[in-house]
C-alpha positions as CSV (number, residue, x, y, z in Angstrom):
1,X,8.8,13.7,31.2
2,X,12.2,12.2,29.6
3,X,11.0,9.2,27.1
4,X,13.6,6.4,27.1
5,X,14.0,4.1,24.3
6,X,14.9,0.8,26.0
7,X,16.7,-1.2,23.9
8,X,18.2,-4.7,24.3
9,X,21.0,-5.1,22.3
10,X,20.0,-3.8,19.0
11,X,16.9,-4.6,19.6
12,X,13.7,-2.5,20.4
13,X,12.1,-3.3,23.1
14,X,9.5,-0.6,24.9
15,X,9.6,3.1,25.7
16,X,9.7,4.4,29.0
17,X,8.7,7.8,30.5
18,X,10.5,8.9,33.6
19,X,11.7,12.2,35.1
20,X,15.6,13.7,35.5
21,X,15.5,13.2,39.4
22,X,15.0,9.8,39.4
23,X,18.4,7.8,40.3
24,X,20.0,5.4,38.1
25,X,19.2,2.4,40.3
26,X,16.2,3.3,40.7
27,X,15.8,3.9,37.0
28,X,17.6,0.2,36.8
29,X,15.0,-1.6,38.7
30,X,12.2,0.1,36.8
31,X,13.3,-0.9,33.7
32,X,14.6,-4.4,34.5
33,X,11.2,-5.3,36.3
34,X,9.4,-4.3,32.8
35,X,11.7,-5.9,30.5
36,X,11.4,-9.4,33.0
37,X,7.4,-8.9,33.3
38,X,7.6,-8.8,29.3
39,X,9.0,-12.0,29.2
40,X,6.6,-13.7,31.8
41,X,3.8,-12.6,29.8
42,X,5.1,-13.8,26.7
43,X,6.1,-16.8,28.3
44,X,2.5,-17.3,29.8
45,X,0.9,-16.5,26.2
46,X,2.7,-19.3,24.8
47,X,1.8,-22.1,27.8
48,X,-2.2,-20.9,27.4
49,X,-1.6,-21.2,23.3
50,X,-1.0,-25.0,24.3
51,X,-3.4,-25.5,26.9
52,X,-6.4,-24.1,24.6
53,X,-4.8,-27.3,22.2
54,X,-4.2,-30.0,24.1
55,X,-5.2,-29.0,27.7
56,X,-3.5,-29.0,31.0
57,X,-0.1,-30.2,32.1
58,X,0.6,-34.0,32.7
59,X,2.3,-35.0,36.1
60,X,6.1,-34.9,36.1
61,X,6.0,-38.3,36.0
62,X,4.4,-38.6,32.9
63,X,5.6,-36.2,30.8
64,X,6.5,-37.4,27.3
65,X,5.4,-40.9,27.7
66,X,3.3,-43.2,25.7
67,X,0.2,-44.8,27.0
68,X,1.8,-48.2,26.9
69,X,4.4,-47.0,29.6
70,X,2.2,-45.0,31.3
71,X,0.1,-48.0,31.7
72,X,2.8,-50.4,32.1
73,X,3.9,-48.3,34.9
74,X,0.7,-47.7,36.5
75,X,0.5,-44.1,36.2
76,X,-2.2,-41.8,37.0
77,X,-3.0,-38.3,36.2
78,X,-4.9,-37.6,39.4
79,X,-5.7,-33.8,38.4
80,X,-7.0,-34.8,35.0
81,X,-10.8,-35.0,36.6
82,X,-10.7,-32.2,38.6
83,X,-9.4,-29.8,36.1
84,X,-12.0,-29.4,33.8
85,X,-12.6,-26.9,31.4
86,X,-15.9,-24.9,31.5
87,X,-18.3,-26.4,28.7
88,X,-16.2,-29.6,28.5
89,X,-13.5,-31.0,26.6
90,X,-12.7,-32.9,23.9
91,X,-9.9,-35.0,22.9
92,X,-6.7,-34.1,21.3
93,X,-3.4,-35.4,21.7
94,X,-0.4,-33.5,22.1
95,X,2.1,-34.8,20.3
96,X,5.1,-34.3,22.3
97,X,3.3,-35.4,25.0
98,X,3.6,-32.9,27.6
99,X,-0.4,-31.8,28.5
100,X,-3.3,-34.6,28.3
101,X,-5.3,-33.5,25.3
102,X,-8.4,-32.5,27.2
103,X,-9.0,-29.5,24.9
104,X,-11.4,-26.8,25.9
105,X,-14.3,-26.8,23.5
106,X,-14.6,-24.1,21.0
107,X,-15.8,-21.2,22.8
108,X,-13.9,-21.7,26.0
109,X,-11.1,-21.9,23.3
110,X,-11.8,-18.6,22.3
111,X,-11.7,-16.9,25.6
112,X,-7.8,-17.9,25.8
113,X,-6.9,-17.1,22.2
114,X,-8.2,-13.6,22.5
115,X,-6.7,-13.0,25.8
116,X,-3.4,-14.4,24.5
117,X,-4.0,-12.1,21.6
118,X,-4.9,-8.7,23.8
119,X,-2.2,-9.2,26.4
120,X,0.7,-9.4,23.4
121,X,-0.6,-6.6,22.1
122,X,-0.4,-4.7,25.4
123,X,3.5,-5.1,25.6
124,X,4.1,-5.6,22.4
125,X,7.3,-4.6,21.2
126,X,5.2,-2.4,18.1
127,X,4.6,-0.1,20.8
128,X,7.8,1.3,20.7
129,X,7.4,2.2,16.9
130,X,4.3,3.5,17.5
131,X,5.1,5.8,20.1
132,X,3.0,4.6,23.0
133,X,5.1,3.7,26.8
134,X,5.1,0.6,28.5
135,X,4.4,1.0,32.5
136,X,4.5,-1.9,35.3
137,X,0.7,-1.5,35.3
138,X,0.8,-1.8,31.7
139,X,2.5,-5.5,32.0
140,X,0.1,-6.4,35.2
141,X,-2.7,-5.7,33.6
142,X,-1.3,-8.1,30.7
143,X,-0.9,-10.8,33.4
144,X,-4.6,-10.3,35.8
145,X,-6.3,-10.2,31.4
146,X,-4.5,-14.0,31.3
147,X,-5.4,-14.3,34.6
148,X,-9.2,-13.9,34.3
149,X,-9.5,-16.0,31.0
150,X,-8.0,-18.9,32.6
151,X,-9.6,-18.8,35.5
152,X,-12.9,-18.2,33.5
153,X,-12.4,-21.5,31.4
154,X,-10.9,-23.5,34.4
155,X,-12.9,-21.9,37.3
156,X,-11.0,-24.9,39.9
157,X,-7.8,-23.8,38.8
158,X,-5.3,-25.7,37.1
159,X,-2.8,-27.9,38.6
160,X,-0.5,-27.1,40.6
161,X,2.4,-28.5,38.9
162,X,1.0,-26.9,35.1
163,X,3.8,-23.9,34.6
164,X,0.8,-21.3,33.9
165,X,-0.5,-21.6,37.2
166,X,3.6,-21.4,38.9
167,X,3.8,-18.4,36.5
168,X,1.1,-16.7,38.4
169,X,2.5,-17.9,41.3
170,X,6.3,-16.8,40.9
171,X,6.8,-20.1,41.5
172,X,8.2,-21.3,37.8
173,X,11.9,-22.9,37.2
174,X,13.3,-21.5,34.3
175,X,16.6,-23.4,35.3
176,X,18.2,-25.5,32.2
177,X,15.7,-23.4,29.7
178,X,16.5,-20.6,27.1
179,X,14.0,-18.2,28.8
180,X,16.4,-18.6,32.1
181,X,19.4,-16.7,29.8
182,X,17.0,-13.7,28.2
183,X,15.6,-12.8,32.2
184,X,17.9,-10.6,34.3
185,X,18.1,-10.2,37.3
186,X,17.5,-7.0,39.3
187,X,20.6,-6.9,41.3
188,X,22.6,-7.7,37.9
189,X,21.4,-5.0,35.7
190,X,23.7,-2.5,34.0
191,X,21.9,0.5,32.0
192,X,24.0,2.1,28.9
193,X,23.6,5.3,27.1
194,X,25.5,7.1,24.8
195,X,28.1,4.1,24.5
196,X,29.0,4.9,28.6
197,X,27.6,3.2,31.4
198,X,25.1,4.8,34.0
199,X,26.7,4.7,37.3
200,X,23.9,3.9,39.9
201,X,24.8,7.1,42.4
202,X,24.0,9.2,40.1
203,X,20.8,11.2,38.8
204,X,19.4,10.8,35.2
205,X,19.7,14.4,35.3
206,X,23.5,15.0,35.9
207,X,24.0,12.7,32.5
208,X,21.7,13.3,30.3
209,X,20.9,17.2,31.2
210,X,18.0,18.9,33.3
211,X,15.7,19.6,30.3
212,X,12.4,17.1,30.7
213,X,11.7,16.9,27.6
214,X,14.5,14.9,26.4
215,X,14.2,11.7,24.2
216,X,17.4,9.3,24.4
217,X,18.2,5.6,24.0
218,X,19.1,3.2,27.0
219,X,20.3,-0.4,26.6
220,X,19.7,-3.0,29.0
221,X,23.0,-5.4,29.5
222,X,23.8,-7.7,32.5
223,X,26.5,-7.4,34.5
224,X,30.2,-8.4,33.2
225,X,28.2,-8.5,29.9
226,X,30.4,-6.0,27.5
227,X,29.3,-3.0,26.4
228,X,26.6,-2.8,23.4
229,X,27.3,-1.3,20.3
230,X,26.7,2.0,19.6
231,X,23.3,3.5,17.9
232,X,24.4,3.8,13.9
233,X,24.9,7.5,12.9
234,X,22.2,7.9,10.4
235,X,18.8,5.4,10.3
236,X,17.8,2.5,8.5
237,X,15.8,4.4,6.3
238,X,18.1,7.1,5.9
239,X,20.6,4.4,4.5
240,X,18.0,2.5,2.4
241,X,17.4,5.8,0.4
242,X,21.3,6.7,0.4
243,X,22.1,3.1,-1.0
244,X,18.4,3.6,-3.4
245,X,20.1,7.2,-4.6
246,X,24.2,5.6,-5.2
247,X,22.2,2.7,-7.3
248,X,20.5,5.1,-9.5
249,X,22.8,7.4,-10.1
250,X,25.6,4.3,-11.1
251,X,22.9,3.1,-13.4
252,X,22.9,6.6,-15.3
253,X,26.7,6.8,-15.5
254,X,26.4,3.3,-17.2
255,X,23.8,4.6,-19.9
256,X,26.1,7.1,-20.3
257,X,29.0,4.9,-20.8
258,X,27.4,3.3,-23.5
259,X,25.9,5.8,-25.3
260,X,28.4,6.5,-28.6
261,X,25.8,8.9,-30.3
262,X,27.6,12.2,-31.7
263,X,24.9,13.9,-33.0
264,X,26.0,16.7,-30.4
265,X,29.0,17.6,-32.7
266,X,26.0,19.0,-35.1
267,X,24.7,21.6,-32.3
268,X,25.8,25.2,-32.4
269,X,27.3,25.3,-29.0
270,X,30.2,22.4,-30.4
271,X,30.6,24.6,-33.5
272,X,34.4,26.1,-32.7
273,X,33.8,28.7,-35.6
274,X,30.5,30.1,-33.6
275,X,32.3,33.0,-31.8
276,X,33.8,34.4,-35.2
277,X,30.8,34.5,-36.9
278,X,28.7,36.5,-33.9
279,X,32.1,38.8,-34.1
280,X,31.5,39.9,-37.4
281,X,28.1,39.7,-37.5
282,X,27.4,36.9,-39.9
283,X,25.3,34.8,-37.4
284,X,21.8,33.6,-39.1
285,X,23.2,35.1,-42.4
286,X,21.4,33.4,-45.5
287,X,22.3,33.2,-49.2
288,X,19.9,33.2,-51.8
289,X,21.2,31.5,-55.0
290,X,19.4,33.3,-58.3
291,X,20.3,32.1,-62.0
């Protein structure tokens, strides 16, 4: 199996493992559709963070109002009694005022944070450090483990217009949002390696070599997007201990600079007269003085 590293930008973000007859578009879609599923799960982990707080989403009508206009204006959140968490709720306000501070109680509370904190593990961007590959099932099974903990804590479903549930769906507008600029689209991926782009008629094979066992980086880009940088010649690490060795060795030129000692002109091997004396034998030669 060739292992790709797929990166966005210089960024990390999951390794892949595919074979050298696969085709670049193929490849493309692959890729993209992890990378996108990545997103969606983050995206859902931080909606379900919220709704463990302060519950589930207000009407569109509501959202971000006080209770003074919301009562002035005769407002309703009709979904509010028939989406109840499991065990009941408590009260606690959001204060941006986006959900209606029904908060699951403690336990119930639980089953979301631990599934929020299982599924980021699962497509965790650590994994690529760690050696371990990211797969489509990898990032469904993310989504059906958030799946089952809401579903457990709000066993009639949330409402329809809460943005967990249209995530589920495939029915979410990202439109006007930063999450609608980091998604790509399928038809509008471009896959990089080496510094030269991947056409999509060919095989992984004809451009990276036949041998399976290869290990190379790709970068994700859209398209018209320019090309991303190259990968550094040597690593961060090597550098850290290149820079670590140049500091050292600066700081024991410096002692040396400073040091004005010449008690080396007193050793034998800065005596100019040394030679002579091994010549004719009067090395080591001692005098003793009688009266």
């Amino acid at each position: 199996m060739v292992l790709l590293h797929v990166k966005r930008g210089e960024e990390s973000q999951f390794l892949y493992e595919t074979v050298t007859g696969i085709g670049i578009d193929q490849l493309a879609y692959e890729l993209v559709t992890i990378y996108n599923g990545r997103l969606k799960v983050s995206r859902i982990c931080s909606e379900i963070e919220e709704l463990a707080k302060h519950g589930t989403m207000l009407p569109p009508d509501m959202l971000g109002l006080t209770d003074e206009q919301v009562e002035e204006l005769h407002l309703v959140d009709e979904w509010a009694d028939t989406c109840i968490p499991s065990g009941g709720w408590r009260f606690n306000r959001d204060p941006v005022g986006r959900r209606n501070g029904r908060q699951p109680q403690a336990k119930m509370g639980q089953v979301l944070e631990q599934a929020v904190l299982d599924a980021k593990a699962m497509v965790s961007k650590k994994n690529a450090t760690e050696g371990k590959p990211v797969t489509q099932r990898t990032v469904q099974d993310a989504l059906d483990l958030l799946r089952g903990a809401v579903t457990i804590v709000y066993p009639m479903q949330l409402p329809p217009h809460d943005p967990i549930r249209m995530e589920f769906n495939n029915t979410e507008d990202l439109s006007g949002t930063q999450a609608s600029l980091e998604v790509i689209e399928p038809a509008k991926v471009q896959l990089w390696f080496a510094g030269k782009l991947m056409l999509n008629d060919k095989l992984l094979g004809e451009i990276v070599g036949p041998n399976e066992k290869t290990k190379i980086i790709v970068k994700l880009t859209k398209l018209n997007e320019s090309a991303p940088g190259r990968e550094p010649v040597i690593t961060e690490d090597a550098r850290k201990q290149m820079m670590m060795h140049a500091y050292r060795r600066q700081e024991e030129l410096k002692k040396l600079e400073q040091d004005d000692d010449d008690q080396y002109l007193d050793s034998a091997w800065s005596d100019s007269r040394s030679l002579k004396r091994q010549v004719h034998g009067l090395e080591n030669v001692k005098f003793k003085f009688t009266k």
